[in-house]
N, C-alpha and C positions, 0 to 999 in steps of 0.2 A: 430787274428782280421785283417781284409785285410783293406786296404787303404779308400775303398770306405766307409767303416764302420767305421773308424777314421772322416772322413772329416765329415759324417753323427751324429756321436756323438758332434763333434765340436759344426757345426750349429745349433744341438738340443740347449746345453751352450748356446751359443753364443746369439740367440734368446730368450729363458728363461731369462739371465741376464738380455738383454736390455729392453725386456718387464717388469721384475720387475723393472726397474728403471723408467720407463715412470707412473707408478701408480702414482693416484693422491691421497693427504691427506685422503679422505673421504674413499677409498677402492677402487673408482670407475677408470676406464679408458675412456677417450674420444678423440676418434681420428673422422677426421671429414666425416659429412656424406656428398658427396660434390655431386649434383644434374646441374654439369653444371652451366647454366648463366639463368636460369629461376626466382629462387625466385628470387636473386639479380636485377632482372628487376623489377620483380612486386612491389619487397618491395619501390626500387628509386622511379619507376610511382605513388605509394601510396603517401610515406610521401614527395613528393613534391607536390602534389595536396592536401593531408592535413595541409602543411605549416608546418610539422615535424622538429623540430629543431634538427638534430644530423649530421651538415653540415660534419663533420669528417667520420663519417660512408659514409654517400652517397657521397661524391668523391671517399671513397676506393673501393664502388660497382660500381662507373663510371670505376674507373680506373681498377679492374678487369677484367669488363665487355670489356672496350677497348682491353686490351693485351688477349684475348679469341680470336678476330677478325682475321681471316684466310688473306693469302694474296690478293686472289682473291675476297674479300670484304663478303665473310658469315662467320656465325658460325654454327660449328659442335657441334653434340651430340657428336659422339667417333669418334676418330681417323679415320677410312674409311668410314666415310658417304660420299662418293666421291661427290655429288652434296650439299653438305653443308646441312642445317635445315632452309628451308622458315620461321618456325613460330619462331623459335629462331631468327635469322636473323632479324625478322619484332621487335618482343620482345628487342631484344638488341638495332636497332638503335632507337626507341622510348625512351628507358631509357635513353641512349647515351644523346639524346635532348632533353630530359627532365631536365636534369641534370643539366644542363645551362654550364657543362664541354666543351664539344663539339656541335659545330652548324651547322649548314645544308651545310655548302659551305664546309667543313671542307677535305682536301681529303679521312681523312678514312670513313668519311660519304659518299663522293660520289661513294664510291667502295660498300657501301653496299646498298643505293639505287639502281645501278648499279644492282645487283644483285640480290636483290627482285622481280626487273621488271622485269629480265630475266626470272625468277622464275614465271611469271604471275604476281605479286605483291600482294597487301593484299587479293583480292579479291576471289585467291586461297588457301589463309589458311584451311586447315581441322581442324586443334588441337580446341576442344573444350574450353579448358581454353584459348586459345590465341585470341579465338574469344568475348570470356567473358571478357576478361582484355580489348581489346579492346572495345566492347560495353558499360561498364563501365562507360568510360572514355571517351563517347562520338566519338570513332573513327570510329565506323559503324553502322548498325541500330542490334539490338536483335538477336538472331540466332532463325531461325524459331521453330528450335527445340526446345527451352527452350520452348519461348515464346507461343508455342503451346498445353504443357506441365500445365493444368488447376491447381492453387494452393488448389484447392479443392482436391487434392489428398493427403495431408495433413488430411482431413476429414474422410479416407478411412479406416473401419475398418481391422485390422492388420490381423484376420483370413478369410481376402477375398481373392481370387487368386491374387488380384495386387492390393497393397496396397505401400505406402513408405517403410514398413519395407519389403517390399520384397525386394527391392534392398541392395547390402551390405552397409556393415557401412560406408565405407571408399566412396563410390557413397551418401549418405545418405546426409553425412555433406557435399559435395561439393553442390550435387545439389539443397537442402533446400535453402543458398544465393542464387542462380541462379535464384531459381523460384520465391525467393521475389522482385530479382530487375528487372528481366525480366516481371513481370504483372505489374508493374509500369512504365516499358518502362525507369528504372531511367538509367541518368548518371552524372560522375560529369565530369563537368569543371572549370578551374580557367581562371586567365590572363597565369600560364605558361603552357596551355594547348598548346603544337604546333599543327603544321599542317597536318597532316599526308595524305593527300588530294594524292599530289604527287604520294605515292608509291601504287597508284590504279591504272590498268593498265584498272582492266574492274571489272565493282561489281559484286557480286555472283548472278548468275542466276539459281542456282539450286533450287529448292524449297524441300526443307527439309523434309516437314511436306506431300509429297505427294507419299511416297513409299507405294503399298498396306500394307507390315506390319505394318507400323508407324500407319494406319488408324486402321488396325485391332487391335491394343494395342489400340487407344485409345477411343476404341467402348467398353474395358474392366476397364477402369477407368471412363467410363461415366457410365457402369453399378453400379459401387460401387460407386458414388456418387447418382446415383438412388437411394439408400437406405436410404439416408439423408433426414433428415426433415428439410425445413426450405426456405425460399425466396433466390434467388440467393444472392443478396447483403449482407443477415445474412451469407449465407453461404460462399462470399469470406471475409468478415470481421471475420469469426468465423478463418477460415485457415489462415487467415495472423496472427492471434494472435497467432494461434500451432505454426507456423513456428518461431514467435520469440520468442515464448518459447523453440521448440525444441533446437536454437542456445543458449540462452541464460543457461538452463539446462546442455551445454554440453561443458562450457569451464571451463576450467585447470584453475587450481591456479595461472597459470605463464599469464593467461588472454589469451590463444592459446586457439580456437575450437580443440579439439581434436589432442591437441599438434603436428596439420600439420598447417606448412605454409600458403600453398595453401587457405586449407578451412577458415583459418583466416584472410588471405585479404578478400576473400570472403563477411565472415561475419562483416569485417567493412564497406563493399560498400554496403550490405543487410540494416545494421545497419543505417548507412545514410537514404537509400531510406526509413525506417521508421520513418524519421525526427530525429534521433539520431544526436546530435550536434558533431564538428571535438572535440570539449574538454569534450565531454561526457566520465564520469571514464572507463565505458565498453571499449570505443575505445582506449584513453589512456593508459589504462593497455593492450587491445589491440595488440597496436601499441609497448609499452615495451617489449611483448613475442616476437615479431618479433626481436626485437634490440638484444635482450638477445639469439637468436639462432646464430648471427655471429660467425662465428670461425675463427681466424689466423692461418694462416700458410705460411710459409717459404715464406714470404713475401706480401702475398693476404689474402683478406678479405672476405669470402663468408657468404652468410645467410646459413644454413641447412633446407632444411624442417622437416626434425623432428632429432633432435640432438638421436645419437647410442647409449648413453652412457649404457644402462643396455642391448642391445645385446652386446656390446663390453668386457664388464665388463663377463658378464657371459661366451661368447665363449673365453676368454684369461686365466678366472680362469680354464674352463676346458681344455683349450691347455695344460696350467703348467701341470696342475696334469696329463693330459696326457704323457707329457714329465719328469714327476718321480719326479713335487715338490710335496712333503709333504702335505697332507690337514691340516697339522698343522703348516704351515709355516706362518708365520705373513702376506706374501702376499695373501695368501689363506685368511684367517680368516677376514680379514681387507676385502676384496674383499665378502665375503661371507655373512657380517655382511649389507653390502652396499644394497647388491641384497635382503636379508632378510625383509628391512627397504622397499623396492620396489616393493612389493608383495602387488597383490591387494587384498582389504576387502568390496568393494561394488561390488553390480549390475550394469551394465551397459547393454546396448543395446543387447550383445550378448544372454542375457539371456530371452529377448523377443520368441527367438525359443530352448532356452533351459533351462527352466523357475524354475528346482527343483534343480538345481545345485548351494550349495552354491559359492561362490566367493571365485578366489585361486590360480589364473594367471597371467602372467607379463604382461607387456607392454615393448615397447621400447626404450620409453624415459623415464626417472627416472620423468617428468611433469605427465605421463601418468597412471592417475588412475583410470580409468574408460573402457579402449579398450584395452583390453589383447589380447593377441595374441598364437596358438599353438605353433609359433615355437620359440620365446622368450622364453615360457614357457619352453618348453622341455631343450633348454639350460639352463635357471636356473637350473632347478635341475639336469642334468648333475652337473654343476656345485657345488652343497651344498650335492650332493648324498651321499660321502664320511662324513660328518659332520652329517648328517643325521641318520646314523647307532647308535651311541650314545651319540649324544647330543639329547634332548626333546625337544627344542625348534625350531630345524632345523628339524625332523622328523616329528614335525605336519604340518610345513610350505610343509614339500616333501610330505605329505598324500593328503593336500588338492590341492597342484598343479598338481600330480599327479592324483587326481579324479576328477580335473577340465579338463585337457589336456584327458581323459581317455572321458570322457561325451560329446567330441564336435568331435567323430566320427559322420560322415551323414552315413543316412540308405544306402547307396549306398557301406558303406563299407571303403570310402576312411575319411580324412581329410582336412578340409576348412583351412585357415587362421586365421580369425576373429569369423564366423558368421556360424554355422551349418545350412544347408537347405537351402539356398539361391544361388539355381541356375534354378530360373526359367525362362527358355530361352526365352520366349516372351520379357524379360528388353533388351534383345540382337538385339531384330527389332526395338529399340530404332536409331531415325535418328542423332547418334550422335558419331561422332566420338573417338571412343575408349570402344562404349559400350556394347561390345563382350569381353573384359578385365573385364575392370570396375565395369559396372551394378550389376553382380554376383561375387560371391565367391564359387566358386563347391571346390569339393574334388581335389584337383593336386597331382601329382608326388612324388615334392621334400615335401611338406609336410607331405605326407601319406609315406614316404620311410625314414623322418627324426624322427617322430611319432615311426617308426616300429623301425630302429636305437636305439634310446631312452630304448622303452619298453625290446628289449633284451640286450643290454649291458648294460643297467643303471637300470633296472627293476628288468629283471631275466625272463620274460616271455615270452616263446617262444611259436611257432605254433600250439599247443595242446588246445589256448587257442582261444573261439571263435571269441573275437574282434580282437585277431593277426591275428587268420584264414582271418577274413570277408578282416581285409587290405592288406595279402598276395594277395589274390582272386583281388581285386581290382587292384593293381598293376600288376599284368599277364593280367588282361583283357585288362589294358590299354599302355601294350609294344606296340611301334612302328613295325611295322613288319620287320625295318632294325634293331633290334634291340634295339634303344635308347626309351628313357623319355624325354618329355618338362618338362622344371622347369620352374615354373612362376614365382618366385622372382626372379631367378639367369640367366645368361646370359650361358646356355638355355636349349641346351642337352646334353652339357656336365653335368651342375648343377644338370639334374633331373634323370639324367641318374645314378650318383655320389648316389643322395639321397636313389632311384631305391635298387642300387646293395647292397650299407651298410646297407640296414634297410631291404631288403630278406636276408642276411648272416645272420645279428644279430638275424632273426625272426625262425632259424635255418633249410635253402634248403641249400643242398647242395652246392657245386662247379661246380657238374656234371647236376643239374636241367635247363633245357633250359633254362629260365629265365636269369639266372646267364650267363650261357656259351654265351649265343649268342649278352648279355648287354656286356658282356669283351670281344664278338670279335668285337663288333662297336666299343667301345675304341681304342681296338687296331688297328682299321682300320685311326681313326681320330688321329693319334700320326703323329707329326709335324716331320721335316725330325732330330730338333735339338733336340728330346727328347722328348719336351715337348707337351703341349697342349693349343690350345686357336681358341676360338670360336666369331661371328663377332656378333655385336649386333643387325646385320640384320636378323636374326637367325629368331629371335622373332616375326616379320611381316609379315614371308615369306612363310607360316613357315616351315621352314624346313632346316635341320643343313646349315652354309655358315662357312667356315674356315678364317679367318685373315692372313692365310697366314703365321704365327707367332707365338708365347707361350706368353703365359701371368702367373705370381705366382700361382694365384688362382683357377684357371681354370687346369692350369697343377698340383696341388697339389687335386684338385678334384677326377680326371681322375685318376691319382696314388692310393689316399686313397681305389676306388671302387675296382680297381684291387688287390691291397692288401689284402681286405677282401673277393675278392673270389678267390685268389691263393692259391696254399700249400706251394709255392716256389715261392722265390725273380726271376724270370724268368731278362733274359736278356733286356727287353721294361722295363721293373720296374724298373734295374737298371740306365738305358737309363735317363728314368722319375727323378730317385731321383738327377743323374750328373745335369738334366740340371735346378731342383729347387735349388739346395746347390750353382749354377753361379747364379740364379736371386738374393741372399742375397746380392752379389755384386755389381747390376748393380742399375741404375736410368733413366727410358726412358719413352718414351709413353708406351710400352709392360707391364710396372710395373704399370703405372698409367692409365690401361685402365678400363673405368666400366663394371664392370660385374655382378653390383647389377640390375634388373629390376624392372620397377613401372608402366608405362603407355607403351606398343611396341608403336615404331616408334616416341616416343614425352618424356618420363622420364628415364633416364639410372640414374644411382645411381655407383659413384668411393668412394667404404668404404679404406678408407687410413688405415683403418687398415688390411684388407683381406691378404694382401702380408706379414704379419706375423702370422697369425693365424692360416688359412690353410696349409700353409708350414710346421709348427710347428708340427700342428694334422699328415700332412701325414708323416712326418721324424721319428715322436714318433711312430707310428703305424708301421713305417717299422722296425723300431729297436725291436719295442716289437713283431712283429712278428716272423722276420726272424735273431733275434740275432745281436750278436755282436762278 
């Protein structure tokens, strides 16, 4: 056994122990989902203009919010956003001032006005949400694009080409609030509304609503309200009552819309403009799910938008048993029993375009019982696969997960996230920033290559088999021609690239299939001089691969695992890759703590504090079970 094989057993230990000791009572793991300084803005802006008593919470989001603040007065999303984030920036000193912590003369205020205006100031904001929390809140007038956006689309039946349920789920709930406070023009103000007057340097002169596509969309939403019977007035009262039913239908026990942040402030400023009182139960409870997503850590207080805990829980119990605990180990069991209890038993929206399948999928958040997701899923049962074999009550749970995550292939071959069939590109000439993301859910990458992953190492079923076939097929059609994958959740192409190669190996192509050979020589082209791997979250926007210059855990534990699974041999890069993840166990910097989780390009990056053990874990386990010891 050589050196490097020691050090690599070690870390295996070493990480295993510390992960089983960080499990909580219940079986479950929560490490936190950290989104930057976004919610912790909206949620201050909220409950100080609701008169929210939890004065302890909101200085700890002032005071987070403060120590985020760069020297030259902005805040960043990650690490090299060299010109700082306008809309965060704008977001942050509003809470700042809202806050009543900090006031306008203040000097770390003056460096961030300062810096807005350099920036153009409000009036150059793009971010969709940044313009909504804005308008809100009385700080500018409606973005034309909601506003132009007729609520009667509410009305629109489901099997028309453009309807609400054509947009995904995840666009669905944000923009239902939007369109109900945007036709009311509402906003709320109090006495601690400030002034944000100042940081307009010049108002938006763009007109939104007058891009030929924009017209052409909605020449197709006045068609399907054509089909509606009834006087205009019946018809915008009949759509305001869907809409607060759609929201009211679709909150969580923990009183979160769709156990997101985001769509939950949302639906209390909706909620309002419906004449809902600030001590209305709904708001209230509300305003509670909000409180109840904080998480501490090592000294800061942040909101989550949607707490990991049943992706964490499931990718850490499959890490262990990746790494040779026991599926009988009390950690397992105890973890396994968790994920078992969080396994969904209703319909929810997804089943709108996939209507015969019963219900059978996870979610993300252990609130979340109604929007399952493929790739949760597929980690669950990684996860209880081993439990599965013979216990009855874990085998039915793997049948019906497994027919659920099996059923939400699109005809295209590939795998959505949420919502099968919903990539119809006309939501894309949507005048709104981020609605080429957002609006859709198509088939990506890293799902249809973590999908195919899943199906042959956790299945058993490989190429022979048509839906493996249809996703193979799909993934070759959509290689980059430098070889790589976009990943849409993950930061970028490394992520989708990683998804890509594991899930054509496990689907069983060769090593020698172009696909494979020419995915491991962009890798191998993108290997940092120290070993490792890491990718900039500009990637995402641009698009097209941009390096940090640097390694990050995750990213280089990505890039490692893909080449493992289509090498025959620990090659000299691989060992290169494993030296310089077994140094990350050591360190603590920006490179450990940079997001590599993605949710909106250019506006939402996602730092899972767990990722720098999980990944590591999988790629150390797989090299040892590969290439020995």
């Amino acid at each position: 056994m050589n050196e490097l094989h020691n050090r690599v057993d070690q870390s295996i230990g070493q990480l295993a122990d510390w992960l089983i000791g960080e499990q909580k009572e219940d079986g479950s793991w929560r490490f936190c989902f950290e989104n930057g300084t976004i919610i912790d803005a909206y949620v201050l802006i909220l409950f100080r203009l609701l008169e929210h008593e939890d004065e302890e919470l909101l200085r700890q989001l002032h005071d987070r919010i403060a120590a985020s603040q760069q020297p030259d007065g902005c805040w960043r999303l990650y690490h090299d956003e060299e010109k700082g984030s306008l809309s965060a920036s704008i977001e942050a000193y509003y809470a700042l001032l809202i806050s009543g912590y900090s006031s306008a003369g203040d000097e770390h205020m003056q460096r961030a006005k300062a810096y807005i205006l350099s920036r153009g100031g409000i009036g150059m904001v793009r971010s969709t949400l940044t313009k909504t929390i804005l308008a809100a809140t009385g700080q500018r007038e409606w973005p034309r694009s909601i506003a132009a956006i007729p609520m009667e689309i509410m009305l629109v039946p489901s099997e028309l080409p453009l309807s609400l349920f054509s947009f995904s789920g995840y666009a669905r709930v944000h923009l239902v609030p939007m369109l109900v406070m945007g036709s009311r023009k509402y906003s709320l103000r109090t006495e601690r509304t400030p002034d944000l007057s100042p940081l307009y340097a010049n108002r938006d002169a763009e007109d939104e609503s007058s891009f030929p596509s924009y017209i052409e969309m909605q020449k197709h939403i006045r068609a399907g309200m054509a089909r509606l019977i009834g006087s205009p007035r019946s018809l915008a009262d009949a759509a305001t009552s869907k809409a607060e039913a759609f929201m009211l239908e679709r909150i969580e026990g923990d009183g979160t819309l769709y156990s997101y942040a985001t769509s939950t402030i949302f639906m209390i400023f909706a909620l309002l403009a419906l004449d809902y009182g600030k001590e209305h139960p709904v708001v209230r409870k509300a305003c509670q799910g909000l409180a109840d997503m904080r998480f501490h850590t090592e000294g800061i207080t942040t909101i989550q938008n949607s707490p990991s805990d049943v992706w964490d829980t499931a990718l850490i119990s499959y890490a262990l048993q990746e790494a040779g605990v026991s599926h009988r180990h009390d950690s397992i069991l105890s973890a396994s029993a968790f994920l078992l209890s969080r396994q969904h038993t209703r319909k929810g929206d997804w089943s709108k375009h996939n209507p015969n399948t019963p219900p059978g999928g996870w979610g993300f958040s252990e609130t979340n019982t109604m929007n399952p997701d493929v790739d949760d899923t597929s980690a669950a049962l990684r996860a209880i696969h081993r439990l599965a074999v013979d216990e009855p009550v874990y085998a039915e749970a793997w049948h019906r997960g497994f027919r659920w995550a099996l059923s939400m292939q699109n005809r295209d071959g590939g795998w959505p996230a949420f919502e099968k069939e919903t990539n119809n590109q006309m939501l894309t000439w949507l005048a709104i920033e981020g609605a080429k993301s957002a609006a859709i859910d198509p088939s990506e990458a890293d799902l249809t290559g973590r999908t195919l992953e899943f199906l042959g190492n956790f299945a058993g079923i490989q190429s022979n088999e048509r839906f493996v076939k249809r996703g193979v097929d799909w993934l070759i059609r959509n290689q980059g021609k430098n070889g790589s994958w976009y990943g849409r959740w993950g930061v970028c192409y490394l992520y989708g690239t990683w998804a890509a190669l594991t899930g054509l190996a496990a689907a069983g192509l060769p090593p020698t299939h172009d696909a494979l050979k020419n995915g491991a020589e962009w890798l191998l082209r993108m290997q940092q001089g120290d070993g490792g791997w890491g990718e900039s979250c500009r990637s995402d926007s641009s698009p097209h691969y941009i390096s940090i210059g640097a390694s990050t855990p995750s990213q280089t534990a990505w890039a490692l695992d893909a080449l493992i699974a289509v090498s025959p041999e620990a090659t000299p890069a691989i060992n290169r890759g494993v030296e310089r993840l077994i140094a990350f166990l050591h360190e603590r910097n920006w490179k450990t703590d940079y997001p590599t989780g993605a949710g909106l390009p250019g506006y939402f990056y996602i730092h899972y504090h767990s990722y720098r053990y999980i990944w590591p874990l999988v790629a150390l386990s797989h090299y040892k079970n590969k290439f020995g010891s």
